[in-house]
N, C-alpha and C positions, 0 to 999 in steps of 0.2 A: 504494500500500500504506500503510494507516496505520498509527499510531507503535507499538499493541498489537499487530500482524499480523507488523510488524517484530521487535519484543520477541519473538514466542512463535518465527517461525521460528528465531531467532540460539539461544532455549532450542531446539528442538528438535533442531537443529545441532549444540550442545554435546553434550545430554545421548545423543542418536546416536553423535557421536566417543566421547565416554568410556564407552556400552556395551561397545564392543569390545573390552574391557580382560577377562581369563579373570578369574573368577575363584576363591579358593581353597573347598575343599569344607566347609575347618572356620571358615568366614568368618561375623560376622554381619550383620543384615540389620535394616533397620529402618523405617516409614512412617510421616507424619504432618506436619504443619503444621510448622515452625523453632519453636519452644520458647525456645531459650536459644543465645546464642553466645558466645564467649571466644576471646578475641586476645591475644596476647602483644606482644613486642618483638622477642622471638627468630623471629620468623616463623612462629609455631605459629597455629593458628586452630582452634576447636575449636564443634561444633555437637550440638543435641538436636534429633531429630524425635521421642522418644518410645522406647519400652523395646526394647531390642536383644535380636532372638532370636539364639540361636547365636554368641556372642561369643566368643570365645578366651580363655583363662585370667588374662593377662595385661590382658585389658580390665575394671578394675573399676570406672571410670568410664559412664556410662550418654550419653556421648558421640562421636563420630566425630570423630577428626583430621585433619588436609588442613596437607601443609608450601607454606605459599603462596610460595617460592620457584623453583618449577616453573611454566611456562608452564599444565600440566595442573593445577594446584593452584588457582591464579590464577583462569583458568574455572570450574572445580567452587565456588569461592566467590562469583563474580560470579552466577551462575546459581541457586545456594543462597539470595541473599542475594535477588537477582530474584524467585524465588519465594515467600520469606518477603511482600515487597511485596505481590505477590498474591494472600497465602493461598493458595497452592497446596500440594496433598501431594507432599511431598518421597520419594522412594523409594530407599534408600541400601542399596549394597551395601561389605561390609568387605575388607578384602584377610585379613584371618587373623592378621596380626601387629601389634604395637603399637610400631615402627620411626617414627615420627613425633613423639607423645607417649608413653614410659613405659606413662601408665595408660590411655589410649584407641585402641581399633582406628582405625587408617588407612580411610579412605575408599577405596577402589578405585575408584568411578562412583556418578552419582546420575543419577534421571530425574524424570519431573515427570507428573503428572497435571492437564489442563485440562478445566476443566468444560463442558460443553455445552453 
């Protein structure tokens, strides 16, 4: 298996486990290339694929949060970050609330688009 074949199983792996995650109905949702990303100190990590339908009130940032202190966290960013690499479209679903950062929806799961 070579080293790309490797890469795309391990994403597909991730982004399968963290499907499984419900989630909420007033949640939003976003697609598109990594754009922009923001790291803190405090262990916040924060990502753009492009403009968030369905956002929650509380999200006035045009952002997705992920607390990289969770194992799940962890993943969702190494795989985000994989796929910025590869120009891949990122597909992001929100959890509904902004328990992470203040001003940005929580990440819920992300998946990934490979091209053909």
């Amino acid at each position: 298996m070579t080293t790309t074949s490797k890469f795309r199983a391990a994403l597909l792996t991730t982004a399968a486990a963290l499907s499984l995650f419900s989630f909420n109905a007033y949640a939003g949702s976003a697609a598109g290339k990594v754009v922009a990303v923001n790291a803190t100190r405090a262990a916040l990590w924060a990502f753009n694929v492009g403009t968030i339908s369905g956002r929650p009130a509380c999200a006035t940032s045009n952002e997705f949060a992920i607390d990289n202190n969770s194992a799940a966290g962890k993943a969702m960013i190494a795989s985000i970050l994989a796929a910025q690499a590869q120009g891949l479209i990122v597909n992001v679903a929100g959890t509904g609330n902004c328990d992470v950062w203040g001003d940005r929806e929580s990440a819920a799961g992300v998946s990934f688009s490979f091209p053909i």
